[in-house]
C-alpha positions in Angstrom: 0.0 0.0 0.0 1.7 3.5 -0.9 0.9 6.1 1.5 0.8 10.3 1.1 3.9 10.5 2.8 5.9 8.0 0.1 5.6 11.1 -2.0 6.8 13.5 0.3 10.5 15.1 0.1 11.8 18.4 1.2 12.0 21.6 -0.7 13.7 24.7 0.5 10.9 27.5 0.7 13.0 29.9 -1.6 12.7 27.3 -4.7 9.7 28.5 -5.0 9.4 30.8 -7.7 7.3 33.8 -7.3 7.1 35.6 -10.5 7.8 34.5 -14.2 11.1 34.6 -16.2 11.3 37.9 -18.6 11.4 35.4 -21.1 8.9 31.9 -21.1 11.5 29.9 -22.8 14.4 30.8 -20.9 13.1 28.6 -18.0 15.2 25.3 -17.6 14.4 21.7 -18.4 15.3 18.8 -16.6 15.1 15.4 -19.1 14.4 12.6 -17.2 14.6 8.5 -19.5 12.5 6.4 -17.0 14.3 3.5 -19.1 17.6 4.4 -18.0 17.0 6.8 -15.2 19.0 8.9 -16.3 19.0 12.9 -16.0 20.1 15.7 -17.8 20.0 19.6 -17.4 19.0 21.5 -20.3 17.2 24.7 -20.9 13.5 24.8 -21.8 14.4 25.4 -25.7 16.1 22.6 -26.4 13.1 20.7 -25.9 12.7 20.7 -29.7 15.7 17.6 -29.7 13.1 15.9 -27.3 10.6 15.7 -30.3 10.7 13.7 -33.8 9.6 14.3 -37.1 5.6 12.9 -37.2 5.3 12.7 -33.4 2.3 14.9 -31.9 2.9 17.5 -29.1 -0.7 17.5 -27.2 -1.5 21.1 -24.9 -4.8 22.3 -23.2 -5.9 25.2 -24.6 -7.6 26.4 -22.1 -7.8 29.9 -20.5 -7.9 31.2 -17.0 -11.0 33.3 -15.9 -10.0 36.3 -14.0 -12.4 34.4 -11.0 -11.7 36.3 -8.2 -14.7 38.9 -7.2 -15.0 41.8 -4.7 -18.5 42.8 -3.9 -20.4 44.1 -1.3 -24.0 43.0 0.6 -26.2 46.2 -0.4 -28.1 46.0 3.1 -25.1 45.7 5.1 -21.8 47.3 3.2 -20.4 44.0 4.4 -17.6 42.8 2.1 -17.1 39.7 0.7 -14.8 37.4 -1.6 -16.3 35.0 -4.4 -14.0 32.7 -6.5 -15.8 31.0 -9.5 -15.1 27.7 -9.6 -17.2 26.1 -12.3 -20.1 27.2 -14.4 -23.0 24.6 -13.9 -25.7 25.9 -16.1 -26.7 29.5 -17.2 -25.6 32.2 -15.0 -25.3 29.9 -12.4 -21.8 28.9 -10.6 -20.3 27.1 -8.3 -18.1 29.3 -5.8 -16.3 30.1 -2.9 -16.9 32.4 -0.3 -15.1 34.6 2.0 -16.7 34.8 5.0 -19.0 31.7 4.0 -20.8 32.7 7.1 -21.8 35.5 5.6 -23.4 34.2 2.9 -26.5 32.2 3.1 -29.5 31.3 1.0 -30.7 34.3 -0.7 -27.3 37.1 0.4 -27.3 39.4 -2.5 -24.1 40.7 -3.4 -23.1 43.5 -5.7 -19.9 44.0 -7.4 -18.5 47.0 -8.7 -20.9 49.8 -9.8 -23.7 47.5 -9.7 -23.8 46.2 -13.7 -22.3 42.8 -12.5 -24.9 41.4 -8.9 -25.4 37.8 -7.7 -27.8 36.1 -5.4 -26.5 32.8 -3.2 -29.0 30.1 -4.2 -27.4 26.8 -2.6 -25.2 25.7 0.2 -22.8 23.2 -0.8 -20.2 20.9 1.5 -16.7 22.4 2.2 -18.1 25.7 2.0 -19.1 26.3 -1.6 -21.9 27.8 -2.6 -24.1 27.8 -6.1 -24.7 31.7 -6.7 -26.6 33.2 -9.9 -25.6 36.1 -11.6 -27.4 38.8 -12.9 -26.0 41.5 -15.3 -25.6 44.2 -18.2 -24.3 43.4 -21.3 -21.8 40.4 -21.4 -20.9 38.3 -18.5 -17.4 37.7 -19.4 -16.7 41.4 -20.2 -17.6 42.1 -16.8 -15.7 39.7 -15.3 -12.3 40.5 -17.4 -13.2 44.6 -15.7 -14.2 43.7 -12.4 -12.5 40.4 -11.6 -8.7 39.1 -10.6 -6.6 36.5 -11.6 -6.7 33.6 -8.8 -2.9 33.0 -8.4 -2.2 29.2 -6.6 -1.7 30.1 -2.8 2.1 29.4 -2.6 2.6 32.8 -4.8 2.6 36.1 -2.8 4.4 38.3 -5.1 2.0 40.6 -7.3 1.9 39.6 -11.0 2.0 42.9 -13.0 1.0 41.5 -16.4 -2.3 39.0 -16.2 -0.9 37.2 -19.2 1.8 35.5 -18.1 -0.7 33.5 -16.2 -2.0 32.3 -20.0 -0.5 29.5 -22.3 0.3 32.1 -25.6 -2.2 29.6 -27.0 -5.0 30.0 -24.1 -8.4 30.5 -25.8 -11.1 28.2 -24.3 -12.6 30.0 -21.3 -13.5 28.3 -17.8 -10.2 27.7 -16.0 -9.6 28.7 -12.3 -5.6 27.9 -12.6 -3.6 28.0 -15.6 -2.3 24.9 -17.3 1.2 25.8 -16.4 3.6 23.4 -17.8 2.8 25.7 -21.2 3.3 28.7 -20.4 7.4 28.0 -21.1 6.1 28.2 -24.9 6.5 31.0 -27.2 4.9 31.1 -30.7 8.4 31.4 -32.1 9.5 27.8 -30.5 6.0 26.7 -31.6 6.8 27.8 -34.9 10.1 26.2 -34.8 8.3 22.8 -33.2 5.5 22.7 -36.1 9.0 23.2 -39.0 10.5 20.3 -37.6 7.6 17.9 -38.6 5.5 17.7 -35.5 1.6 17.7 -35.0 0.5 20.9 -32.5 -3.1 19.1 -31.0 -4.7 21.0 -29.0 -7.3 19.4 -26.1 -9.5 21.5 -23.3 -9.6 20.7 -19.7 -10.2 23.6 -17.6 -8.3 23.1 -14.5 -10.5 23.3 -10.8 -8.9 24.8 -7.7 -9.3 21.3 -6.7 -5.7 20.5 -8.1 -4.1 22.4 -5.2 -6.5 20.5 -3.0 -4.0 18.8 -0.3 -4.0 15.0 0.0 -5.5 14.4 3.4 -5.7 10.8 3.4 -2.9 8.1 4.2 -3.8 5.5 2.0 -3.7 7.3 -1.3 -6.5 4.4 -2.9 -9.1 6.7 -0.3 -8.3 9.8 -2.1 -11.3 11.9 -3.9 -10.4 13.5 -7.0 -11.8 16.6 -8.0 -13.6 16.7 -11.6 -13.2 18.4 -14.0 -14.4 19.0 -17.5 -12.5 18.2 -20.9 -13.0 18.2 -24.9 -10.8 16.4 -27.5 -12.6 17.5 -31.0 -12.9 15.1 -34.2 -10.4 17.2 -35.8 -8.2 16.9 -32.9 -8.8 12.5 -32.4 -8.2 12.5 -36.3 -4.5 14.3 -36.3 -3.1 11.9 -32.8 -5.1 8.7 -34.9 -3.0 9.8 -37.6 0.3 10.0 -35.7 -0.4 7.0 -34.1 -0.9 4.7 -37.5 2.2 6.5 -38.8 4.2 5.4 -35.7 5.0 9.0 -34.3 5.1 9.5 -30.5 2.0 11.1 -28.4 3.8 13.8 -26.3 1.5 15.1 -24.0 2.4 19.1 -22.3 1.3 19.1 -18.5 -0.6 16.4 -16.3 -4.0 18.2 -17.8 -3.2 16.9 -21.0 -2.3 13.6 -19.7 -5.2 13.2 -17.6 -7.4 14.0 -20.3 -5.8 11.7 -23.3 -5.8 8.8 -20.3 -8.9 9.3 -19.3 -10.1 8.7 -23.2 -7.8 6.0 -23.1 -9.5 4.0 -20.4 -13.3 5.5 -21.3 -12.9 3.4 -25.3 -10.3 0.8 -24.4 -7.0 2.4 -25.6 -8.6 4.0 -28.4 -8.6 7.9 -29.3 -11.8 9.1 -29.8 -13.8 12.3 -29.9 -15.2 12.6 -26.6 -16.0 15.9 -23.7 -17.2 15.0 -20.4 -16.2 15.2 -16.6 -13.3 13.3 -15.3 -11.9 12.6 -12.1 -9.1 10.4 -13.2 -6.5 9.6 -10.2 -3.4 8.2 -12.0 -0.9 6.5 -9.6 1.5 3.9 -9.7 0.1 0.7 -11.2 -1.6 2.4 -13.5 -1.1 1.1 -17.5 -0.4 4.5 -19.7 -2.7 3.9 -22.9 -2.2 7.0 -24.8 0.6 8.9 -23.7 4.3 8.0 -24.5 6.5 10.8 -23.4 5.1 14.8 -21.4 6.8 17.6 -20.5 5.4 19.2 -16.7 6.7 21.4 -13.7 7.7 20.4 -10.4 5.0 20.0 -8.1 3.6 19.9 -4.7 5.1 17.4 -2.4 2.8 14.8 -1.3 0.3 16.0 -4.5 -1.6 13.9 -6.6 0.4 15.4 -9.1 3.4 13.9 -8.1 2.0 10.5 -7.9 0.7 11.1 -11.5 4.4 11.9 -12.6 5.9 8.2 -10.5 3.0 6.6 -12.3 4.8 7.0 -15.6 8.5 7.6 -14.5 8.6 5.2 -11.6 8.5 6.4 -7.7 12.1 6.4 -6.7 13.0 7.4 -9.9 11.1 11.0 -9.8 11.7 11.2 -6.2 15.8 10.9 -7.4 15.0 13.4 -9.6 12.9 15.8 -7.7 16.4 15.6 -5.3 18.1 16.1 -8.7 16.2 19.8 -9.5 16.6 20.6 -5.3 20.1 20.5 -5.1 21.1 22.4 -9.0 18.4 25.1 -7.5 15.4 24.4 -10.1 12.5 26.6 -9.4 9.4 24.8 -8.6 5.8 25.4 -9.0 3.6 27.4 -11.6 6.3 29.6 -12.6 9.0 27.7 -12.3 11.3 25.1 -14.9 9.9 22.3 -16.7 10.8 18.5 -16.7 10.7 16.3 -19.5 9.6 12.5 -19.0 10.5 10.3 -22.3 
């Protein structure tokens, strides 16, 4: 039985990387062969002699909603926090709330001058509630004037420019955290991936808060996953079928990718297929890889289900070596830190 704390290792507090490189590409890249074990230090670029003619380089287009709110209850002045999670139907979302306390069954709440208001129609476990919105003009126009990025808790600095919390090739709407491992892409290194002779595929999943949700279980088999939803489009199951029959490699950008691809995988018996849904995958060791073949990611959380995803593929001691690896040559870690390769 592997436990929470088998994934667990040490990381010195400054590793953590507070604001992004001037330049997305400049970030560093740690290639790790699971055959061999071995490691090498590169730099994020050089990726490019990670990929072959005909193989297919898979990233989540989504793009983050600028989900945190600041309103006020009209009766009282009382001020409160909302973070969108997920949009269930209509104007209707699933949120958070700071003070929940303050926010029962039927608290309205406006924000700014009053063009953007919502009313608290459900209480929900672990504090969320379901609120419905009410507005003028468009609901996402509002949101990108009145709203803020929701940076991942471990990142206190101020990010000056929004953007650099969005893939350069974000465009699907609904995320509450950005799908991180691509923001190291520019469109030039894009450009130069595609002149090489690989497929760019692009798949949605927009990412929940529920991926910096803390494993709070021992046994990591009790472990809930948060859902969340994904889209893999004909045209985008054509181009990996294609790479597939040709025998090019599927090389997926970030655990959002992977989860997605795998959870098609398991969903039509190995096969790629069109497909959108909710999925609450939980990939850890044991588990048989269907679709994907190599992925590039970040460093992660210790004890995370994202680390367990990463030892899945690579093999427990042999990301714990190197996570230890990236600690001691002073990798950055988290959202905006450097990237590792897995082939």
């Amino acid at each position: 039985m592997l436990t929470t704390e088998d994934f667990d290792f040490d990381l010195p507090e400054e590793l953590i990387a507070q604001t992004p490189l001037e330049k997305r590409d400049s970030s560093r890249l740690l290639v790790l062969d699971r055959e061999t074990g071995h490691i090498s230090d590169k730099h994020f670029d050089e990726i490019l002699e990670e990929l072959n003619p005909g193989d297919a380089l898979v990233m989540n287009d989504t793009r983050v909603l600028p989900a945190r709110l600041y309103g006020e209850k009209p009766e009282t002045g009382g001020h409160l926090e909302v973070l969108l999670l997920n949009n269930t139907q209509g104007d209707e979302w699933e949120t958070l709330i700071k003070p929940a306390r303050r926010a029962k069954v039927g608290t309205q709440i406006v924000f700014g001058d009053g063009r953007l208001r919502a009313e608290v129609m459900e209480e929900l476990e672990h504090g969320g509630r379901i609120v419905e919105f009410t507005y003028e003009g468009i609901f996402l126009e509002n949101l990108e004037s009145l709203g803020e990025m929701p940076l991942p808790p471990y990142i206190k600095e101020r990010l000056e420019d929004p953007e650099r919390y969005q893939t350069v090739y974000a465009k699907e709407n609904g995320s509450a955290a950005a799908p991180t491992a691509g923001l190291h892409f520019t469109p030039e290194l894009l450009e130069r991936i595609a002149a090489k002779g690989v497929k760019l595929v692009y798949l949605t999943l927009h990412v929940g808060l529920g991926t910096f949700r803390p494993v709070s279980v021992d046994n990591i088999s009790e472990h809930q996953m948060h859902s969340e939803f994904y889209r893999l489009t004909e045209e985008a199951a054509a181009q990996l079928n294609d790479v597939r029959a040709a025998g090019g490699k599927i090389i997926a950008v970030g655990t959002t990718s992977i989860r997605t691809l795998e959870t098609i995988g398991t969903k039509f018996d190995g096969e790629i297929k069109a497909d959108s849904g909710w999925t609450d995958i939980f990939i850890t060791p044991g588990y048989e890889f269907k679709i994907v073949q190599a992925f590039s990611t970040n460093f992660h959380l210790p004890k995370s289900t994202l680390v367990m995803l990463v030892s899945a593929f690579a093999g427990r001691e042999e990301t714990l070596a190197a996570y230890h690896h990236a600690i001691e040559e002073r990798y950055r870690f988290f959202s905006f830190g450097d990237a590792m390769f897995v082939k």
